[in-house]
BATORLO-78435 format. One line per field, with one value per residue (C-alpha): x, y, z. Coordinates in steps of 0.05 Angstrom, whole numbers, plus 5000, padded with zeros to 4 digits. Example, Ala and Ser with C-alpha at 12.3 -4.5 7.8 and 13.67 -1.06 7.14 Angstrom:
2
c1	(5246 5273)
c2	(4910 4979)
c3	(5156 5143)
***
This chain:
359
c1	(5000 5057 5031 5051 4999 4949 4921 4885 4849 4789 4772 4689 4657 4655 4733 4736 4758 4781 4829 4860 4885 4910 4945 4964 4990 5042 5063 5092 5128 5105 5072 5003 4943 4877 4816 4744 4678 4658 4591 4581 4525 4587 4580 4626 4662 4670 4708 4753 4768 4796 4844 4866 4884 4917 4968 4972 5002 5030 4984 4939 4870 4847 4776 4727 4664 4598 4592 4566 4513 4482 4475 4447 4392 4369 4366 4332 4281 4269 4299 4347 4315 4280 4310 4260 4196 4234 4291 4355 4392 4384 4426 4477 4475 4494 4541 4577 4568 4584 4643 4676 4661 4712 4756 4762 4773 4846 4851 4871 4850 4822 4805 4754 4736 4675 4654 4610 4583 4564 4497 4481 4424 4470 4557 4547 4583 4629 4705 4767 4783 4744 4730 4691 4627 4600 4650 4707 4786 4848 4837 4766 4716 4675 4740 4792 4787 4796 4761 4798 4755 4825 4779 4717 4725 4744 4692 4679 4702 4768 4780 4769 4814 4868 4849 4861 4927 4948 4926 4893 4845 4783 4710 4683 4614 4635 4629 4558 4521 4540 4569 4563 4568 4548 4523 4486 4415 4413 4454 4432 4458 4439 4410 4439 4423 4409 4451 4501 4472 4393 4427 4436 4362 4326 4257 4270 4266 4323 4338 4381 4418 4475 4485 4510 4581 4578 4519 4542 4537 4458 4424 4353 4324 4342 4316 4240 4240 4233 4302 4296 4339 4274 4278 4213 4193 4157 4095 4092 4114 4172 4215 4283 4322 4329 4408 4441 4406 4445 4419 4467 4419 4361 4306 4271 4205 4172 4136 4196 4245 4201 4201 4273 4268 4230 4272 4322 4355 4378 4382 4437 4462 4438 4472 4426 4435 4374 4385 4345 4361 4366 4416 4495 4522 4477 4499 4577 4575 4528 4597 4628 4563 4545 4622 4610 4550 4592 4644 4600 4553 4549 4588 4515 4514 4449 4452 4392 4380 4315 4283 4279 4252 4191 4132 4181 4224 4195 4187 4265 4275 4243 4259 4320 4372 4363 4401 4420 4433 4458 4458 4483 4463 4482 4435 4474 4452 4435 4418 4351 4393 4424 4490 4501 4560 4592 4644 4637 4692 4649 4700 4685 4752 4720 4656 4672 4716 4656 4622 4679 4682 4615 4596)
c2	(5000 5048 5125 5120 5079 5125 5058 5074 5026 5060 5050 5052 5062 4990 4973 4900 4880 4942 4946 4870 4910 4961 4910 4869 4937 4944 4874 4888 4953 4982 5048 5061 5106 5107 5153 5145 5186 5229 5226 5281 5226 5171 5143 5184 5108 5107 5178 5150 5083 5129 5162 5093 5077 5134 5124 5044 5047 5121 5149 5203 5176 5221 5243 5264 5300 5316 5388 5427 5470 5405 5377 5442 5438 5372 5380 5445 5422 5345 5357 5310 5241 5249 5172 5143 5159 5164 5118 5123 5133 5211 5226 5168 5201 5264 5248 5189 5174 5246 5250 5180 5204 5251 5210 5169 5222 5217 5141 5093 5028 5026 4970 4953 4904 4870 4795 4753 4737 4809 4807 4740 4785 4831 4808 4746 4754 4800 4781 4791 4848 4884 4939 4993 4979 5052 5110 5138 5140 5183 5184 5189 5152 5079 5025 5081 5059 4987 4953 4898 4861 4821 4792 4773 4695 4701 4687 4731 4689 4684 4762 4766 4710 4745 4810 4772 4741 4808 4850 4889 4954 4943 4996 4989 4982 4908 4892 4923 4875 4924 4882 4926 4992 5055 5119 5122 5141 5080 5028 4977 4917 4862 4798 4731 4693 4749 4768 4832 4871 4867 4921 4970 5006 4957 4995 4978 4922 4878 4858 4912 4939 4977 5059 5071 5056 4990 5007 4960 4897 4908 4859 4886 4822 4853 4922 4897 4861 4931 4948 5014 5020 5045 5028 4997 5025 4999 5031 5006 5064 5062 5121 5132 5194 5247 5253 5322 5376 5436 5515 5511 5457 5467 5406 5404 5381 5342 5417 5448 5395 5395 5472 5460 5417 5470 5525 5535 5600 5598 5650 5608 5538 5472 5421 5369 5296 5250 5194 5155 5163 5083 5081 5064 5107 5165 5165 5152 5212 5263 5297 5309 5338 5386 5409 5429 5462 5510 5522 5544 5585 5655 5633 5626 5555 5520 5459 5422 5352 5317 5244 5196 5136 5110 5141 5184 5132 5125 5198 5205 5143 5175 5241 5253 5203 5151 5088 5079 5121 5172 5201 5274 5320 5393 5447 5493 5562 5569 5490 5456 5387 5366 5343 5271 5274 5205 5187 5138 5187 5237 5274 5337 5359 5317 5337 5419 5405 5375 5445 5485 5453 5472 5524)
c3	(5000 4978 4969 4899 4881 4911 4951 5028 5076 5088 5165 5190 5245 5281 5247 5271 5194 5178 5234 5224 5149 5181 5228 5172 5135 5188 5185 5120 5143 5084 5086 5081 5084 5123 5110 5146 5145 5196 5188 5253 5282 5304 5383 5432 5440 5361 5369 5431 5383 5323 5372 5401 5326 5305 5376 5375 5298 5303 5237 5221 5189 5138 5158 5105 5133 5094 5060 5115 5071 5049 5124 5149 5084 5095 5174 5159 5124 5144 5217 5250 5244 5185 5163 5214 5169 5093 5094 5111 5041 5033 5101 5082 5012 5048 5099 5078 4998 4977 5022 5004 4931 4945 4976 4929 4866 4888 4897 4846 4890 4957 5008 5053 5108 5069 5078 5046 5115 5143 5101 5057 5028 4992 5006 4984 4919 4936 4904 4941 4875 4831 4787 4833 4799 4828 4839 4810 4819 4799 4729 4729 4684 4686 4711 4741 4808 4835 4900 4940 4992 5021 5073 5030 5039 5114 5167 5227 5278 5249 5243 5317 5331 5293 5325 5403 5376 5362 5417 5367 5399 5385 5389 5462 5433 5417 5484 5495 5448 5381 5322 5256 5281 5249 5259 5333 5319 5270 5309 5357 5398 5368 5407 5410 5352 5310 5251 5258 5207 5241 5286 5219 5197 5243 5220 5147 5107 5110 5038 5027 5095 5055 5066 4987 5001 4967 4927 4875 4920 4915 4854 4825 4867 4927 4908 4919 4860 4814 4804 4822 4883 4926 5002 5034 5096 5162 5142 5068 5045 4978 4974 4924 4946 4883 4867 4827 4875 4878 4867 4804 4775 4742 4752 4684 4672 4617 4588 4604 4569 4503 4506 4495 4444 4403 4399 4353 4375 4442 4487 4527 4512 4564 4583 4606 4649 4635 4686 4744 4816 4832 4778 4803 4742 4743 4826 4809 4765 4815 4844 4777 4748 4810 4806 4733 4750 4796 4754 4694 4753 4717 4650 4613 4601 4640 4675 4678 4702 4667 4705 4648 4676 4696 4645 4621 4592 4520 4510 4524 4477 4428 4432 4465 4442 4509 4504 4576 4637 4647 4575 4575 4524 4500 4471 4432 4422 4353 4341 4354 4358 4415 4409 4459 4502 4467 4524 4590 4622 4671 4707 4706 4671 4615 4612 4617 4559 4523 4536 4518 4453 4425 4473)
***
């Protein structure tokens, strides 16, 4: 895990896998980096844990926190438990998917404490390496970034007999009934007998107990059988948090999208993301895309964001050039044809030049 090849452990809350790799990291006396998200909810006995970490193996963990205007919005406006009555993936989205996004824009590879026993609803599969299936790396694009799972094939029991061989520090929640540990207004003890992850989201449905960090371990069967990524609540209710909101984008309607089509001269050009909020793509690229919209803030170019699934599906088909999500399409000025962005690299270095070339 040499700094060269931009390679970090990335350390969670609970850290019973995630601090055998960092254990196993100095056992090669290579060195190595560690990043983990402050999500601002963690237990005060999560916060003493990092600190025991950071002294036992004498390193500074790299501590991304959510963007502080988006926290105060969404607390603003749903208050601080909202995730009880509408699911729990818009606050992940907020304070831990955006900010590992980030993380990871200057990784090239990054590893993680998965195992194919922590949830047989949705780890099962997981491979020891992969191709990040949902975010980005270094270079930017579908395949930059690689995801190793070193600990995939090993069972539970066995990382915490490594972790008592090796006098290895461990969260103090462990040892009040807590097994997978997150943030503390949606972690539990578990019983005995029940699995670890019944202590995650307990008022949700249990198919698909993952915060959007490994999005891509989740199959359409376990996404209530629709494949739209939608989270089923106590009360019955199916909700799929809306991705690309920022004041810099502007959320186009079916009127206002065919209004566009129509005209021919152009007060300012558009560029526009048609995509679905369950998809893994349309989510991977959601950083890049509100970035552009800030940097072209004020340059008049509009960004726009259109929802093409669902009964809007055919008309996009149809109309707009759809073949999968996201598709990304520019309105020039003095053209009534959009022009389709024709790359799978959305880094937003890419995709500005894109507008800078027919601008």
């Amino acid at each position: 895990m040499n700094h060269n090849f931009e390679v970090a452990v990335k350390f969670c809350c609970s850290g019973a896998e995630d601090v055998a790799l960092i254990e196993y990291a100095r056992l090669t006396g290579r060195p190595f980096r560690v990043f983990s998200l402050d999500t601002g909810r963690l237990n005060p006995e999560t916060y003493k844990f990092f600190d025991t970490v950071e002294k036992q193996y004498g390193i500074h963990i790299e501590y991304m926190f959510p963007d502080a205007v988006e926290v105060q919005a969404l607390v603003r406006s749903k208050g601080l438990f909202s995730f009880y009555e509408d699911g729990h993936q818009e606050c992940c989205r907020v304070r831990k998917v955006r900010p590992l996004r980030r993380a990871l824009k200057g990784l090239r590879a990054w590893i993680t404490g998965q195992r194919k026993d922590q949830s047989p609803g949705t780890r099962s599969e997981v491979p020891v390496v992969q191709v990040d299936p949902v975010f980005e790396g270094l270079e930017g694009g579908v395949g930059s970034l690689v995801k190793w799972n070193p600990v995939a094939n090993v069972d539970g029991k066995d990382v915490w007999n490594f972790l008592r061989a090796m006098n290895v520090p461990v969260n103090s929640l462990h040892s009040q009934g807590y097994v997978s540990i997150g943030c503390e207004p949606c972690t539990r003890p578990v019983l005995p007998g029940q699995h670890e992850r019944e202590g995650r989201w307990w008022w949700e449905d249990a198919k698909a107990k993952e915060c959007g960090l490994h999005k891509g371990n989740l199959k359409e069967d376990n996404l209530n059988g629709n494949g739209n990524g939608a989270s089923v609540h106590a009360n019955g209710t199916t909700t799929v948090a809306d991705i690309f909101d920022s004041k810099n984008i502007v959320s186009l309607t079916r009127p206002g999208i065919e209004n566009l089509l129509k005209l021919e001269n152009r007060s300012e050009p558009w560029i526009v993301v048609l995509y679905a909020p369950w998809c893994r793509f349309c989510q991977a690229m959601e950083g890049s895309y509100v970035e552009l919209a800030e940097k072209l803030a004020g340059s008049g170019v509009k960004v726009a964001k259109f929802q093409a699934d669902g009964d809007q599906k055919t008309f996009a088909q149809q109309e707009l050039q759809l073949g999968s999500f996201p598709t990304i399409l520019f309105f020039p000025k003095y053209s009534s044809r959009p022009v389709k962005y024709p790359s799978e690299n959305r880094d937003v270095d890419s995709l500005l030049a894109f507008v800078n070339a027919l601008r």
